[in-house]
N, C-alpha and C positions, 0 to 999 in steps of 0.2 A: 498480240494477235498473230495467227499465221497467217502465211501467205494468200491461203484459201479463203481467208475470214472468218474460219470458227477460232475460237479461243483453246490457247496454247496449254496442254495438261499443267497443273502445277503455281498457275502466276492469277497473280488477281489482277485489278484493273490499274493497276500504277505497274505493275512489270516486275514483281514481288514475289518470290515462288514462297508456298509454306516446306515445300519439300515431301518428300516420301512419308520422313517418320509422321508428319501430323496426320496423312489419309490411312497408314496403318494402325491407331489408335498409344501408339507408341511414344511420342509428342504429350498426350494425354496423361497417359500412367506417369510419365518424368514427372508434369505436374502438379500431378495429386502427389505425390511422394517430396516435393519440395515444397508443398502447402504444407503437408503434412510434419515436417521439418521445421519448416516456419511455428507451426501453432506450437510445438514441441517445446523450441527453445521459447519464445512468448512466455509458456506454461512455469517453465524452470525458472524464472526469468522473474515471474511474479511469485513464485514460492517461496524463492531463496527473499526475497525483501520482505514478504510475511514472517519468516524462520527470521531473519535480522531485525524487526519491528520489534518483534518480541522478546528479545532480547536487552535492547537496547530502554535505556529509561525515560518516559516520558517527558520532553523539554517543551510543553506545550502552556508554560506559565503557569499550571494547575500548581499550588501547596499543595503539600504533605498535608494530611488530615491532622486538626489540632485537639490538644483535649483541652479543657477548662483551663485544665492546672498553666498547660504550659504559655495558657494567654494570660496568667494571672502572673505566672513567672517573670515574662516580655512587659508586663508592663512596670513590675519592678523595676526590674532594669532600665527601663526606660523613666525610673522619675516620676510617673503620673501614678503611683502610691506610696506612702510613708511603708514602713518593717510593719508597725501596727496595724495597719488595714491587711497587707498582706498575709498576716499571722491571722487576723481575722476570719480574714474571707477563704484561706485554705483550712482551717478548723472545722470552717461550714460546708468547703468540697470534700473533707474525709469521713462527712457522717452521714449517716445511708439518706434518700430521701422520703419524706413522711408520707405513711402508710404502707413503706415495702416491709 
């Protein structure tokens, strides 16, 4: 406050000036242009991890898509069929199905 009692160009009510540039609109334009900056790099920011998502291979515990055979394979392997069932039942995956 001055001396007179009216309040002092420039100062809020804690004794705070904003200064010149905020009343010339000056203050303003800086921060629209550092908002603007901000959303920018954000933007870039989010692209480049879209561009490297996509890249990069799914580790989200999904399998590889299987086909018959190679669940008929796996279980060879695994002992829970004899040669004979296996020779069997891929004999019956290599012929077309009835009525195509």
């Amino acid at each position: 406050m001055s001396p007179a009692g009216g309040r002092v160009k420039d100062q809020d009510m804690y004794g705070y000036g904003y200064g010149e540039h905020m009343d010339s609109g000056g203050g303003w334009i800086a921060m629209g242009v550092w908002m603007l900056v901000l959303v920018l790099i954000v933007g870039v920011v989010v692209w480049a991890v879209m561009q490297w998502a996509r890249r990069v291979p799914a580790a989200t515990g999904t399998a590889p898509r299987t086909t018959a055979r190679d669940v008929l394979d796996e279980r060879l392997a695994r002992g829970e069929i004899d040669i004979d069932e296996y020779q069997r039942r891929r004999a019956a995956l290599d012929q077309p199905p009835p009525g195509a």
